[in-house]
MDTraj code that builds the backbone (N, CA, C; nanometers):
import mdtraj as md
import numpy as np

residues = "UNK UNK UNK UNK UNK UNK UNK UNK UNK UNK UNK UNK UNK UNK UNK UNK UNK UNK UNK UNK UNK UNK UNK UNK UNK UNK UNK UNK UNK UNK UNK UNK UNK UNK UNK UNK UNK UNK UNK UNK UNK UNK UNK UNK UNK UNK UNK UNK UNK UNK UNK UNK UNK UNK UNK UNK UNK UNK UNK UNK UNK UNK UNK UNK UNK UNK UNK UNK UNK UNK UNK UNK UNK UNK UNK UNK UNK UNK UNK UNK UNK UNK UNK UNK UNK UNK UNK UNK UNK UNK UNK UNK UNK UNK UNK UNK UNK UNK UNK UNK UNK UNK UNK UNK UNK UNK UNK UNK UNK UNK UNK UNK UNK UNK UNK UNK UNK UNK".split()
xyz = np.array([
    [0.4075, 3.5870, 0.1620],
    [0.3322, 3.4970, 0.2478],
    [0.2305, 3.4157, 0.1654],
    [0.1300, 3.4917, 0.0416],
    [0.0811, 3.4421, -0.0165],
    [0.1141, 3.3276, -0.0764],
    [0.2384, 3.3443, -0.1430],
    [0.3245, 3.2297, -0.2696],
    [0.3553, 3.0844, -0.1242],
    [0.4048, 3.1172, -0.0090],
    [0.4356, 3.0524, 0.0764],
    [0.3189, 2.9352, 0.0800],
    [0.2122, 2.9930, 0.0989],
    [0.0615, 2.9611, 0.1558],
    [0.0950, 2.8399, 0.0291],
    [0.0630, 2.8963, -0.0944],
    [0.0427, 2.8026, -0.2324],
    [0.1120, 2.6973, -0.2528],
    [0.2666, 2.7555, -0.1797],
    [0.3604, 2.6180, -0.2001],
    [0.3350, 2.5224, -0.0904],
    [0.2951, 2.5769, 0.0103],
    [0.2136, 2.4654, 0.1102],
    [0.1146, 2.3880, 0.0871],
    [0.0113, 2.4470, -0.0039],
    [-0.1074, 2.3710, -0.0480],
    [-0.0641, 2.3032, -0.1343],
    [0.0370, 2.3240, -0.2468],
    [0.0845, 2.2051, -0.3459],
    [0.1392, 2.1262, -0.2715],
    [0.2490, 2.1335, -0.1614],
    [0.2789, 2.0245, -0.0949],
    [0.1782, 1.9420, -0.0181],
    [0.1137, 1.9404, 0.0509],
    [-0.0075, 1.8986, 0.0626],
    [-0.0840, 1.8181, -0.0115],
    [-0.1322, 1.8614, -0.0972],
    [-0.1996, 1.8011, -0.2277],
    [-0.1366, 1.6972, -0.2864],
    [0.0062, 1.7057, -0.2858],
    [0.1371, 1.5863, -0.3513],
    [0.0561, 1.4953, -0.2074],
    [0.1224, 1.5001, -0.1214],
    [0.0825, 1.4061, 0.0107],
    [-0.0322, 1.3770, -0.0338],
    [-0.1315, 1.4348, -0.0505],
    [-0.2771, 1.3601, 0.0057],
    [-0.2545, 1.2630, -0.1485],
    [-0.2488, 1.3167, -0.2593],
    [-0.2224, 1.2002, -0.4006],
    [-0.1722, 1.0559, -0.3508],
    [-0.0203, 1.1152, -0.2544],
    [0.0598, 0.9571, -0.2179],
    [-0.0467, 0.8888, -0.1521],
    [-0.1022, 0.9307, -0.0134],
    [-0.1414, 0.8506, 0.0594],
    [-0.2993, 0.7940, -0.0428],
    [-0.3538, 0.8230, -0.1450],
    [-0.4152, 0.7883, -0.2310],
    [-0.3685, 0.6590, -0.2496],
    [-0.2584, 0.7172, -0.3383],
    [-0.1788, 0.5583, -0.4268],
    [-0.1400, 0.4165, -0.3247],
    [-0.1113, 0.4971, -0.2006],
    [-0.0699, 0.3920, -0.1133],
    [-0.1778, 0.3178, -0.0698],
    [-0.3267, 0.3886, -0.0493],
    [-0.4380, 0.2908, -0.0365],
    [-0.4314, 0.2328, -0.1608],
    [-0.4417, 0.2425, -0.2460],
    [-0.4725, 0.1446, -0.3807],
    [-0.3841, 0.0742, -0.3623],
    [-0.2580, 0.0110, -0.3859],
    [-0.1768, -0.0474, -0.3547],
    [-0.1892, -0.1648, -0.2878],
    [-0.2143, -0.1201, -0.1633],
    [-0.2347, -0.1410, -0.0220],
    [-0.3701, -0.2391, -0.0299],
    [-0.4726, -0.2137, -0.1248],
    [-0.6161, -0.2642, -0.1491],
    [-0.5682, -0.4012, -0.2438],
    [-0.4787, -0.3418, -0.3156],
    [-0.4394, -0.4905, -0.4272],
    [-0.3827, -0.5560, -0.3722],
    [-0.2797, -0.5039, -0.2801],
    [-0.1648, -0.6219, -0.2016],
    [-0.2745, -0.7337, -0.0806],
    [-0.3357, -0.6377, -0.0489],
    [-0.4547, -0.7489, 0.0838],
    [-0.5370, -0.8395, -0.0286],
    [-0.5618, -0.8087, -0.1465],
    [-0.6440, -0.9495, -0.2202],
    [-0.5593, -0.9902, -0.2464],
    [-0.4656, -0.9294, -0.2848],
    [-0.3514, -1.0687, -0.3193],
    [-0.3422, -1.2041, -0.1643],
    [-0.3075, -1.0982, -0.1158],
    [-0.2670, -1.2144, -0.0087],
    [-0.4332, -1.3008, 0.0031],
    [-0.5020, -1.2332, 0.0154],
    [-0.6673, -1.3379, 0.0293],
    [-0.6577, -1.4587, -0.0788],
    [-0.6479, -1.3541, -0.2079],
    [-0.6417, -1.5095, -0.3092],
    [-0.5277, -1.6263, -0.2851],
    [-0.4066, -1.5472, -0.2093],
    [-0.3102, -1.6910, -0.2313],
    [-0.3375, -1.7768, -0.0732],
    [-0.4180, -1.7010, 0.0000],
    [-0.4196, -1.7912, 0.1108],
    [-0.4918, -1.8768, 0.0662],
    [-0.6217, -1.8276, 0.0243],
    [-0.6873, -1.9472, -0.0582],
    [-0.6658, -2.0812, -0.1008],
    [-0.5586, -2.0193, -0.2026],
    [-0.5097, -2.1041, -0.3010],
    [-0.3891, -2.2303, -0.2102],
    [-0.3144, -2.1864, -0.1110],
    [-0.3294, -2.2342, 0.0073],
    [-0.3841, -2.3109, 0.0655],
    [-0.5235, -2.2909, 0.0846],
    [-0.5707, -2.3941, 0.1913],
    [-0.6429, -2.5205, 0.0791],
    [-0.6425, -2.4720, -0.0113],
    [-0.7172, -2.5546, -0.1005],
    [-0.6018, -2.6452, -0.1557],
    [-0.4519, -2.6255, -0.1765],
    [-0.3706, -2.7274, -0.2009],
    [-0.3455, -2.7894, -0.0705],
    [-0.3676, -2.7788, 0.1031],
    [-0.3777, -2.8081, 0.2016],
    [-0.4806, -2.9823, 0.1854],
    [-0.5753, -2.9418, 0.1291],
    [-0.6902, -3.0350, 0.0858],
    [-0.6411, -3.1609, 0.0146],
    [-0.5441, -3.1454, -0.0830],
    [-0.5020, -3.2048, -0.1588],
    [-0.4207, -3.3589, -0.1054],
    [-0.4271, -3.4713, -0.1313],
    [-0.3525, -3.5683, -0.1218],
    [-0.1760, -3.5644, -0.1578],
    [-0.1283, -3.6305, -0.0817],
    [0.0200, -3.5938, -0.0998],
    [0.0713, -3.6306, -0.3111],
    [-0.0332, -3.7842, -0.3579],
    [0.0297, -3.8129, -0.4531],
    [-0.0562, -3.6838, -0.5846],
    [-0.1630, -3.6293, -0.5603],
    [-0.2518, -3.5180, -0.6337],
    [-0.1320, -3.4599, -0.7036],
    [-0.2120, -3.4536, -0.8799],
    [-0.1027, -3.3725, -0.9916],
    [-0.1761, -3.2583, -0.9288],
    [-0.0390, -3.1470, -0.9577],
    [-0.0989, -3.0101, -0.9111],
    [-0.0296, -2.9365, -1.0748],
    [-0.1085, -2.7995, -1.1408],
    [-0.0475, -2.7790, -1.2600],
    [0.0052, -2.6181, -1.1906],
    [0.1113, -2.5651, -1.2670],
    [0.1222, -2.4595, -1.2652],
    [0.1301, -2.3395, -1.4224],
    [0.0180, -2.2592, -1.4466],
    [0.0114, -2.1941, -1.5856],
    [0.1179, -2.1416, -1.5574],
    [0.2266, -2.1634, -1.6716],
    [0.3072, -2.1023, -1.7504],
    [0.3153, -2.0417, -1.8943],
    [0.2758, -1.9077, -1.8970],
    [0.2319, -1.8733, -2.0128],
    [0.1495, -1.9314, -2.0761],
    [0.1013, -1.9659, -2.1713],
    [-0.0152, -2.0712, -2.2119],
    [-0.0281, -2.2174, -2.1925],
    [0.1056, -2.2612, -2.1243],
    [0.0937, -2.4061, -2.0925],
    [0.0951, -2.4409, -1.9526],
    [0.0322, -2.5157, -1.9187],
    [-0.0049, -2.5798, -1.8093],
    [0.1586, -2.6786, -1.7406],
    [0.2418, -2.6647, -1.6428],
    [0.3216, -2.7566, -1.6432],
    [0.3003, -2.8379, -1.5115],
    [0.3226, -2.9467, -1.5011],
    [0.2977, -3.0286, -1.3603],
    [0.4214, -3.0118, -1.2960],
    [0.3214, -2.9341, -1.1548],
    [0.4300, -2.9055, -1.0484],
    [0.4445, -3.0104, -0.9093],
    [0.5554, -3.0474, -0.8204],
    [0.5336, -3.0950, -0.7096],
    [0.4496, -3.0521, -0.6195],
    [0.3819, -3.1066, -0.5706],
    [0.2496, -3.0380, -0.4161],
    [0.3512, -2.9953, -0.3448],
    [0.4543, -2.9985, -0.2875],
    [0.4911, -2.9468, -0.1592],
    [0.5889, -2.8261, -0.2486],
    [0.5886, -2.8395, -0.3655],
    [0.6977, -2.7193, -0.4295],
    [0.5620, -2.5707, -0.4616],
    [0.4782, -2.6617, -0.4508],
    [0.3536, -2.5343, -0.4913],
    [0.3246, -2.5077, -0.3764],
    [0.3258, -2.5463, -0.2698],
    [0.2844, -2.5019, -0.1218],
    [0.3681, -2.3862, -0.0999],
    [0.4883, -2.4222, -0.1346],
    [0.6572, -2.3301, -0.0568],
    [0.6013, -2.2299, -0.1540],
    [0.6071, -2.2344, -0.2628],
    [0.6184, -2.1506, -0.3741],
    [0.4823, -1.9976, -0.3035],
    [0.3542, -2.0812, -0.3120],
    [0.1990, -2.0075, -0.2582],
    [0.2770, -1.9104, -0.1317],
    [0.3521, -2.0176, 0.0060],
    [0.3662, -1.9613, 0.0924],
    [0.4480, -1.7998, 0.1045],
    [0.5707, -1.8596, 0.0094],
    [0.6614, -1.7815, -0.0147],
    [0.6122, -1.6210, -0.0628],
    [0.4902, -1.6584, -0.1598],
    [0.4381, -1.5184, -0.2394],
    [0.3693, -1.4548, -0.0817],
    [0.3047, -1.5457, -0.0598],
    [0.1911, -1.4913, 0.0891],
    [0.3062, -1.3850, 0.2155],
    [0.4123, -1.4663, 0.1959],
    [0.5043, -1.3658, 0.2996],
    [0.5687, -1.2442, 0.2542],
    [0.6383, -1.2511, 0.1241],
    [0.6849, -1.1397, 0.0260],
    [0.6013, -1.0298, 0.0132],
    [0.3996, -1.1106, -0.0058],
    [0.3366, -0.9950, -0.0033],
    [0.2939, -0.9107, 0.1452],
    [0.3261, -0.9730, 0.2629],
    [0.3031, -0.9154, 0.3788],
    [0.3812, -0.8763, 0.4264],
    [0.5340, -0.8978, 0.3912],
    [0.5947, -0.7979, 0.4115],
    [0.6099, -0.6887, 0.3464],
    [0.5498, -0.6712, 0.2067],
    [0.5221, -0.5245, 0.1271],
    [0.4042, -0.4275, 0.2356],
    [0.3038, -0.5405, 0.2343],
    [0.1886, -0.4829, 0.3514],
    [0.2490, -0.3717, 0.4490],
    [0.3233, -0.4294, 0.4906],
    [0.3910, -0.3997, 0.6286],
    [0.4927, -0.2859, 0.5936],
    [0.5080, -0.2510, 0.5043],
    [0.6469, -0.1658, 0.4292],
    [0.5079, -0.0207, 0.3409],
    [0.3920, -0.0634, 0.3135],
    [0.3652, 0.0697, 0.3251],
    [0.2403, 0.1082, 0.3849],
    [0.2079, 0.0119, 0.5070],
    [0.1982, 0.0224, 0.6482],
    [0.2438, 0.1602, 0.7331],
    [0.4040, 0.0957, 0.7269],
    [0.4753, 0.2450, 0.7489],
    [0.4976, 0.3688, 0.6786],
    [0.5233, 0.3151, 0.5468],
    [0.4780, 0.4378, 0.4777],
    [0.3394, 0.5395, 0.4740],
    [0.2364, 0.4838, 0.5518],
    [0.0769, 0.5233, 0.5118],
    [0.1202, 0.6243, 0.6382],
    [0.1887, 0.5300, 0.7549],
    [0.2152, 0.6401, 0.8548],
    [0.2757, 0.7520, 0.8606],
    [0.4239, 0.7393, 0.7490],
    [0.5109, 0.8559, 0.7775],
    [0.4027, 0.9420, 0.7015],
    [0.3539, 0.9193, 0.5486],
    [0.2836, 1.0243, 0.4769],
    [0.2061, 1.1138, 0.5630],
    [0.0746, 1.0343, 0.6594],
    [-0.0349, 1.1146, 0.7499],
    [0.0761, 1.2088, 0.8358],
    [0.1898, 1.1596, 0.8598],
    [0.2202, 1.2578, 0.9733],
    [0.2661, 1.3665, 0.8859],
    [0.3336, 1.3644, 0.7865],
    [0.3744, 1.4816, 0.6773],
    [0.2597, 1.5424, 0.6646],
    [0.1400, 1.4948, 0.6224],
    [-0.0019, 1.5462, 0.6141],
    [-0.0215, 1.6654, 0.6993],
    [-0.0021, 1.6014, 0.7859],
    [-0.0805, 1.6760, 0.9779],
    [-0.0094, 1.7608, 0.9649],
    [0.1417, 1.7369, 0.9313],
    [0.2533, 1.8733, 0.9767],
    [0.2431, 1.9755, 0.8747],
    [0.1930, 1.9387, 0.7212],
    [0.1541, 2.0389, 0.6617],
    [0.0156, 2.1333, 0.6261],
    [-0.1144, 2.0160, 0.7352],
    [-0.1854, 2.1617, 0.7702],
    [-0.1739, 2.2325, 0.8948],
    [-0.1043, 2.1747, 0.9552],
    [-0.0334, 2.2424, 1.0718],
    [0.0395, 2.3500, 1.0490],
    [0.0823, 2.3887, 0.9311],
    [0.1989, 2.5000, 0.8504],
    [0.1076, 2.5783, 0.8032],
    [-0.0024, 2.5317, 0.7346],
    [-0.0610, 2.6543, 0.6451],
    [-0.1946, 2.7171, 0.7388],
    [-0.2109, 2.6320, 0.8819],
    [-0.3156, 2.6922, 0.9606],
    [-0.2458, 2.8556, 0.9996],
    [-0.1307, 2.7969, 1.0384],
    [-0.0365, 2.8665, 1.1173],
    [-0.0013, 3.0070, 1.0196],
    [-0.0125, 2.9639, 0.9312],
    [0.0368, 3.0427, 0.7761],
    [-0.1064, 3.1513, 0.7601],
    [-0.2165, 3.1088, 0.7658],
    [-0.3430, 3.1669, 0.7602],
    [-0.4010, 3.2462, 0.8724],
    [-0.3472, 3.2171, 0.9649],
    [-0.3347, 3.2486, 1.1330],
    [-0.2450, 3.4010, 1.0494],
    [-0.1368, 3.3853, 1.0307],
    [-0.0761, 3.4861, 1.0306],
    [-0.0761, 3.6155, 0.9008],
    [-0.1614, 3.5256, 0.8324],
    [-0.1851, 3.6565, 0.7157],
    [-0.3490, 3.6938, 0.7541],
    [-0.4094, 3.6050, 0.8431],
    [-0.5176, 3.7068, 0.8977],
    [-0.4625, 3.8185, 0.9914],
    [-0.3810, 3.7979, 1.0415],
    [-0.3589, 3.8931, 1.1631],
    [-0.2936, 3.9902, 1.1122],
    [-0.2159, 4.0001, 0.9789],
    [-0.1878, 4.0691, 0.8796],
    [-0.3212, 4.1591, 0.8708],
    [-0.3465, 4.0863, 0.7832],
    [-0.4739, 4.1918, 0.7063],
    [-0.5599, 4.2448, 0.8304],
    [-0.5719, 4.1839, 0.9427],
    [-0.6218, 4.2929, 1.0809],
    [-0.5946, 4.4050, 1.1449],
    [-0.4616, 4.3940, 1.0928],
    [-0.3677, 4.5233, 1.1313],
    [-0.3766, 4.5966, 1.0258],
    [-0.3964, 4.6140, 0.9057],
    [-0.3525, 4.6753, 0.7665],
    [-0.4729, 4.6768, 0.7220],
])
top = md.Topology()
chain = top.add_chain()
for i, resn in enumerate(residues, 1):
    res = top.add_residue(resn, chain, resSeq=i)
    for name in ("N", "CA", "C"):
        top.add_atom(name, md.element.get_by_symbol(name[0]), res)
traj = md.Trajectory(xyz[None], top)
């Protein structure tokens, strides 16, 4: 029952790590999307004939305005649908969470009632 208990708490502990990583993640993917909305509304601003550049490795290349719009938009949706992908993941983890101190309450429940009898 003991070893049981332990392999419950390591499982556990794995979970609580994920749902860790998945906030961090989760923290970089929402500035991302902040900075490119940004970047967004500020080529919004822009005149249709406005040079717009795009860094490519150390060089600067001139891009079309409406190809840098699609391009901004495109990243802004790719990254909200990651959002949204461990969104669900943040969910399935908590419920694995719940169900595994739900196991080792139950687990502790029963090696007290052990050692009450004995």
């Amino acid at each position: 029952m003991q070893r049981d208990l332990e392999s419950q708490a390591n499982a556990l502990s794995k979970i609580q790590k994920d749902i860790s990583k998945n906030h961090e993640v989760r923290k970089q993917f929402t500035i991302q999307v902040g900075e490119n909305e940004l970047v967004l509304k500020e080529l919004e601003l822009l005149n249709d004939g406005a040079n717009v550049y795009k860094l490519i490795g150390p060089v600067l290349v001139k891009q079309d305005l409406a190809e840098a719009k699609a391009n901004v938009k495109k990243r802004i949706e790719y990254i909200s649908a990651e959002l949204k992908r461990m969104d669900r993941a943040l969910k399935d983890l908590e419920e694995k969470q719940n169900s595994k101190k739900e196991s080792i309450i139950r687990l502790q429940q029963k090696m007290q009632a052990v050692q009450a009898k004995g």
